[in-house]
PASE-427040 format. One record per residue (C-alpha): x, y, z; residue number from 1; residue in one letter. Coordinates in nm, 2 decimals. Layout:
<recs>
REC      X      Y      Z resi resn
REC      X      Y      Z  NUM    a
...
</recs>
This chain:
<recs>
REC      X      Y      Z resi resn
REC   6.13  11.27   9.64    1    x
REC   6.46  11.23   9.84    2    x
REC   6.50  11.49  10.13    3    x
REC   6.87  11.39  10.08    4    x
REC   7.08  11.74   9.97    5    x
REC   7.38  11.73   9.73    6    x
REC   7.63  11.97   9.69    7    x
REC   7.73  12.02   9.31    8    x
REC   7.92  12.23   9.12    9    x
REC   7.79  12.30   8.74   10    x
REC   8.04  12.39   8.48   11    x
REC   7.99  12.54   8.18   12    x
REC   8.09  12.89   7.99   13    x
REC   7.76  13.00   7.92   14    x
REC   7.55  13.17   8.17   15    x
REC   7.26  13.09   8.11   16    x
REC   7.31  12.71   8.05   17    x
REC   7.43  12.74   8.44   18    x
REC   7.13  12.94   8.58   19    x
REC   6.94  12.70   8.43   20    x
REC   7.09  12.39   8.55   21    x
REC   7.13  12.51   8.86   22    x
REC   6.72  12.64   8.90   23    x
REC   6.61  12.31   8.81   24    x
REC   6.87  12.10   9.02   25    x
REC   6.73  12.30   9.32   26    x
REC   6.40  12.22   9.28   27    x
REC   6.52  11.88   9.36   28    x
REC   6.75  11.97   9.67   29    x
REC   7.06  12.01   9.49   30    x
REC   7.29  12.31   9.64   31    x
REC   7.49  12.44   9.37   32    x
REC   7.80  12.62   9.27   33    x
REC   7.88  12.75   8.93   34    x
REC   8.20  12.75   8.74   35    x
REC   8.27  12.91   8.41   36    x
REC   8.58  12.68   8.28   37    x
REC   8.79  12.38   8.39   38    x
REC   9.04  12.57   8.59   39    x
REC   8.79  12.76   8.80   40    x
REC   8.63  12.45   8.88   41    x
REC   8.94  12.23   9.00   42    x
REC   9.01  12.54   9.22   43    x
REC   8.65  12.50   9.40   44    x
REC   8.67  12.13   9.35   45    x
REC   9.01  12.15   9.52   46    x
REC   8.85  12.39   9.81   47    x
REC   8.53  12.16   9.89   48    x
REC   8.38  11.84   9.86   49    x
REC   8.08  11.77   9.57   50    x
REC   7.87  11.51   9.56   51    x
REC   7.81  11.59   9.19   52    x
REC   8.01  11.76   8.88   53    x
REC   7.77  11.88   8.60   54    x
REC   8.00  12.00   8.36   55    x
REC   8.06  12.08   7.97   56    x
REC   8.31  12.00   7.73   57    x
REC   8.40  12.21   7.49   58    x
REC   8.49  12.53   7.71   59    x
REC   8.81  12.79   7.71   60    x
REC   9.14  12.73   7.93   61    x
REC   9.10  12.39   8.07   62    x
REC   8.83  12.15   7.87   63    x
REC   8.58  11.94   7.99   64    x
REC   8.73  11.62   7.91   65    x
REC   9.02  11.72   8.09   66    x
REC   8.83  11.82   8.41   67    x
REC   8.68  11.48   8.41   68    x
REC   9.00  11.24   8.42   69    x
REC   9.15  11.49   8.67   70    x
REC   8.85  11.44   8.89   71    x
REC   8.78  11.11   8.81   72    x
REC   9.17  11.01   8.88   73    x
REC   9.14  11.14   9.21   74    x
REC   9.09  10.85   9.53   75    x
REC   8.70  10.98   9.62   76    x
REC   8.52  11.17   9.33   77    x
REC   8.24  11.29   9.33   78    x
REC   7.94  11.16   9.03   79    x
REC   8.02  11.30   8.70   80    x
REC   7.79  11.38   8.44   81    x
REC   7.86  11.52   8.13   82    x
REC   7.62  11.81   7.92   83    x
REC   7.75  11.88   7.59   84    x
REC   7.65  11.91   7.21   85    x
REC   7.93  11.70   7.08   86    x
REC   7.82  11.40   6.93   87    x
REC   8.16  11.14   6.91   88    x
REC   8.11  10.80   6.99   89    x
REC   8.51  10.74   7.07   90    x
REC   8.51  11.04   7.32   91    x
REC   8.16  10.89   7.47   92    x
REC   8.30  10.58   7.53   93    x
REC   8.61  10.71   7.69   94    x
REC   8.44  10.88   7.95   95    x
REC   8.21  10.60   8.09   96    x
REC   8.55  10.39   8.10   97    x
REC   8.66  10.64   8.30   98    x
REC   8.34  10.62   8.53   99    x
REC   8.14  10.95   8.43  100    x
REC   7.80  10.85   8.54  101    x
REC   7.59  10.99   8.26  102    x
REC   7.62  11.16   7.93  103    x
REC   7.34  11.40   7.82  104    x
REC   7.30  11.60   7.52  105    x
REC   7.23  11.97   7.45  106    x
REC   6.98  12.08   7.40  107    x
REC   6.76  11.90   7.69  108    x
REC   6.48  12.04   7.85  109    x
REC   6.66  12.13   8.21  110    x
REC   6.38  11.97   8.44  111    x
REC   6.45  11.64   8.23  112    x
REC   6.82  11.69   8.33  113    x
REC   6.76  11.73   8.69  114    x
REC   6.53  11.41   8.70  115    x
REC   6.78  11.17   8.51  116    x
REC   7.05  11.32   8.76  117    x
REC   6.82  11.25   9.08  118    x
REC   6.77  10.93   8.90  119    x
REC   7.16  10.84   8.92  120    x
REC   7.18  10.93   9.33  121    x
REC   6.85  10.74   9.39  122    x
REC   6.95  10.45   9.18  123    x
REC   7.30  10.44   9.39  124    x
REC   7.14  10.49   9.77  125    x
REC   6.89  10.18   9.68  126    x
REC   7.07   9.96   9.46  127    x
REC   7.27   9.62   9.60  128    x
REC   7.63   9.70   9.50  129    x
REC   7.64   9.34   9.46  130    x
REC   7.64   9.28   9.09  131    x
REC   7.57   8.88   9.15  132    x
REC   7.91   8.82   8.95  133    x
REC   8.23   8.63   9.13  134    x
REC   8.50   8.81   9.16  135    x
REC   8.63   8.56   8.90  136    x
REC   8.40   8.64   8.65  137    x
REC   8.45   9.01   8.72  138    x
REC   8.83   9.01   8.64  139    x
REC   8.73   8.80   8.34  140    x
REC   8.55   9.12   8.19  141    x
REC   8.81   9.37   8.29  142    x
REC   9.12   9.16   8.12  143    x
REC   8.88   9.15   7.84  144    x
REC   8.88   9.51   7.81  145    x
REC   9.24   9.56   7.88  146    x
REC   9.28   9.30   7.61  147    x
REC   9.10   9.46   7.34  148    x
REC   9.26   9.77   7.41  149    x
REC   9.63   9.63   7.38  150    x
REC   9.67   9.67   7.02  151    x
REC   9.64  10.07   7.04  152    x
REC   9.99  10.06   7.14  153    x
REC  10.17   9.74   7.06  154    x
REC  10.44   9.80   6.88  155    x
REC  10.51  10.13   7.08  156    x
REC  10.49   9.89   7.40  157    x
REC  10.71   9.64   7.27  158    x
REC  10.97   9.89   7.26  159    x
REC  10.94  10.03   7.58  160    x
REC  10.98   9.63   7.73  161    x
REC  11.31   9.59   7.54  162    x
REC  11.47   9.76   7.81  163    x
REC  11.33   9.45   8.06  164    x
REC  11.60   9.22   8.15  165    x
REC  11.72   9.05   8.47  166    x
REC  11.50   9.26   8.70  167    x
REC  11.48   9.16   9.05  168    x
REC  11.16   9.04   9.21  169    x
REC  10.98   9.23   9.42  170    x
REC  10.97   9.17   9.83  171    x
REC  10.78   8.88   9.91  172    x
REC  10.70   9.09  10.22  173    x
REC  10.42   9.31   9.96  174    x
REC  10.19   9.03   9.91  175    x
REC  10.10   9.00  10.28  176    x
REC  10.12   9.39  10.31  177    x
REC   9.80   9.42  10.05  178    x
REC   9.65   9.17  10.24  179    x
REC   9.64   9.34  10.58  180    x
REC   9.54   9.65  10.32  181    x
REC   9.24   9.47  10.18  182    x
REC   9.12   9.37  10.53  183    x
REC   9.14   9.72  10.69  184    x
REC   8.96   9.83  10.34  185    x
REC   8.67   9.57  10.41  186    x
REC   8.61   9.62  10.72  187    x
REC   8.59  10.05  10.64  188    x
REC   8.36   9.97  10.41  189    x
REC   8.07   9.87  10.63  190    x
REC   8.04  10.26  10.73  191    x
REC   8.12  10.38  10.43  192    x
REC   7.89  10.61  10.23  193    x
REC   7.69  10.44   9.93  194    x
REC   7.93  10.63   9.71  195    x
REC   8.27  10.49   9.82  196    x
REC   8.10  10.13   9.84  197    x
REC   8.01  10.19   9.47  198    x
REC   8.39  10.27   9.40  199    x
REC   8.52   9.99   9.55  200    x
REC   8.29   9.76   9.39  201    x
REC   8.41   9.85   9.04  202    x
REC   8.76   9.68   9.17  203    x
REC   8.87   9.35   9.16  204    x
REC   9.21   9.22   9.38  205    x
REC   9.40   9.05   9.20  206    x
REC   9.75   9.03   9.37  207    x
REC   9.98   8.94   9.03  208    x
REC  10.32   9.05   8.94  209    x
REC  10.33   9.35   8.69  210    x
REC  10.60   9.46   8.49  211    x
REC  10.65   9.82   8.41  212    x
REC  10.87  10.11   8.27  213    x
REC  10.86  10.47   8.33  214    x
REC  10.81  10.66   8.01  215    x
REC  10.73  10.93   7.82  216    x
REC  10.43  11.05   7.61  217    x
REC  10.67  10.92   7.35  218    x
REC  10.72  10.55   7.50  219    x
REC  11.09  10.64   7.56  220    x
REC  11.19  10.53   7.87  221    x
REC  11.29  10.74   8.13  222    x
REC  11.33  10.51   8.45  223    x
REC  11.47  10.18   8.54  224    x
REC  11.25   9.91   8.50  225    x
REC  11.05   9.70   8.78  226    x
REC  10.86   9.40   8.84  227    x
REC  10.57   9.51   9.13  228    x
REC  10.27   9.36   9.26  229    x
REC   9.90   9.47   9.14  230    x
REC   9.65   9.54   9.45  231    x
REC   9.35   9.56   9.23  232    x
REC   9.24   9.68   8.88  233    x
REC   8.92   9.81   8.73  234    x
REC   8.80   9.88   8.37  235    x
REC   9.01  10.23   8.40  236    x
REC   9.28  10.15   8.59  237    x
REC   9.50   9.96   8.86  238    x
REC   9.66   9.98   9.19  239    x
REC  10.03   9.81   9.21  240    x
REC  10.24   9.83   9.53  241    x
REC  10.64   9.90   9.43  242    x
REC  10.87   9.91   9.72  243    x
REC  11.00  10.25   9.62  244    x
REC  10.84  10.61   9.48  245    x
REC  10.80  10.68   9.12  246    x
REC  10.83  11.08   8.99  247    x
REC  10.75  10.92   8.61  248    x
REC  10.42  11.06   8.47  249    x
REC  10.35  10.77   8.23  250    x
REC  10.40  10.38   8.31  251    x
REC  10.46  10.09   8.02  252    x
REC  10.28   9.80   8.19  253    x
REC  10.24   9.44   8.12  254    x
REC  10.14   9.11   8.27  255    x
REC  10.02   8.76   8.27  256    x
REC   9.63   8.75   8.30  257    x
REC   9.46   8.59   8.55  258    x
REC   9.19   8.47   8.37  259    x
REC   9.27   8.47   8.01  260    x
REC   9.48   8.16   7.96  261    x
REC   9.85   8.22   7.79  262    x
REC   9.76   8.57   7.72  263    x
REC  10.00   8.88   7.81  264    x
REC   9.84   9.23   7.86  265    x
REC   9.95   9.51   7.83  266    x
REC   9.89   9.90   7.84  267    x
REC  10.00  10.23   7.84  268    x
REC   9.89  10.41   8.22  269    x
REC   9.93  10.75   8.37  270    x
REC  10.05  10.77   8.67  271    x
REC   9.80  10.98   8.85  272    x
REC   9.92  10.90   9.28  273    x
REC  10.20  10.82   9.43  274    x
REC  10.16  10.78   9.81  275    x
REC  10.34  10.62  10.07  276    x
REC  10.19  10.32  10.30  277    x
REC  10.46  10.23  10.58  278    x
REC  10.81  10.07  10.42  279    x
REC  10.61  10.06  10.02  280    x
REC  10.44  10.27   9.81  281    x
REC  10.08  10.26   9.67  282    x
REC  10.06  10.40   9.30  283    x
REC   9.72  10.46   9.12  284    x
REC   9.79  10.45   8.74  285    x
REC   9.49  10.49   8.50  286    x
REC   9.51  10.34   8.17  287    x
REC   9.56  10.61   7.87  288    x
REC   9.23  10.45   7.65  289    x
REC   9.31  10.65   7.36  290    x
REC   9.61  10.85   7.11  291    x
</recs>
């Protein structure tokens, strides 16, 4: 057994599903906290660092889905796994796009849970991050995704673009700037913990031109419209680089794939970070997967 401890919090309104969680996680070096909703648990979450969220979903004041994309969104989460008794394949497949490790369902005899938890931290401190796939082949998959999940919001899209015309291109200065970023990123990573290795390796670069157009949860825009450069993207999500700060919550977005010939994607993305990196701006946007 790994001698390795991991702080968690577990999260869930009933008591005794979080005794029990939390017994059987010790017995396997887990140090836990307890949470009762969503909004307690951002508040620890916000006071500490985790190495694992075990939480529920259907609970009062702040659910469980939401606790996960706000974690999840953030630049260095911890693991995510998910105990519930809802059984919906949409909302299943929405979380693992977001990167929740695991999905279990009630009810599960709680020394099984802890094992198939170990199972995910043991699987991540021995496992080559390298999947064997180029980077090429990578991108492939994720514009594949994106692709397929295009049509959710077509027409709605198509409207927000409307307001694209004669935009100015971005400083040529950017592209070299996420250069000198992806270098100071690779050469982190060779002391970086297992976990943050992991993270990066679910991004591709991909240094493209991006259109997009600050919206609202009702594709109206409320911005002016700009053509930035993409730093990298993943199956939930991108980084662009824009050469000034966005306060717009939701993002139109759409752009010539790499590796998909003659096709345009395009998405619907919340903006979840806006930080500044000398003269430009780095902006995390995850895409919005469903209505």
């Amino acid at each position: 057994m790994s001698q390795d401890t991991y702080h968690t919090l577990v999260v869930d309104d009933e008591p005794q599903v979080r005794d029990l969680t939390c017994r059987a996680l010790g017995r396997l070096n887990f140090w836990c906290d307890k949470a009762a909703n969503g909004e307690e648990a951002l508040q620890l979450l916000a006071a500490r660092k985790y190495d694992l969220l075990v939480t529920d979903l259907r609970m009062p004041v702040t659910h469980g889905h939401a606790l996960c994309a706000a974690v999840l969104a953030q630049p260095h989460p911890p693991q995510v796994v998910v105990l519930t008794g809802i059984a919906d394949g949409r909302l299943v497949k929405d979380l693992l796009s977001r990167g929740v490790a695991d999905i279990i369902h009630k009810p599960v005899p709680y020394d099984v849970l802890a094992t198939k938890i170990q199972a995910i931290f043991e699987r991540d401190k021995w496992r080559d991050l390298k999947s064997g796939k180029t980077d090429d082949q990578r991108l492939e998959e994720i514009e594949s995704q994106v692709s397929g999940l295009g049509p959710l919001f077509a027409e709605r899209l198509e409207t927000a673009f409307s307001t694209i015309h004669q935009v100015a291109e971005p400083p040529s200065a950017i592209t070299e700037f996420i250069k000198r970023l992806e270098f100071n990123e690779a050469q982190g990573l060779e002391t970086a913990t297992p976990e943050a290795r992991q993270r990066r390796a679910q991004r591709v670069a991909c240094t493209t031109l991006v259109n997009i157009v600050p919206v609202n949860p009702k594709f109206e825009p409320t911005g002016e419209p700009a053509r930035v450069y993409m730093r990298d993207i993943s199956a939930s999500g991108m980084r662009i680089i824009h050469s000034r700060a966005i306060s717009s919550e939701y993002l139109a977005l759409n752009w010539n794939a790499e590796r998909l010939p003659r096709e345009r994607l395009q998405i619907f993305g919340r903006m979840v970070r806006c930080e500044p990196l000398s003269r430009f701006y780095e902006i995390g946007v995850q895409f919005v997967l469903a209505d």
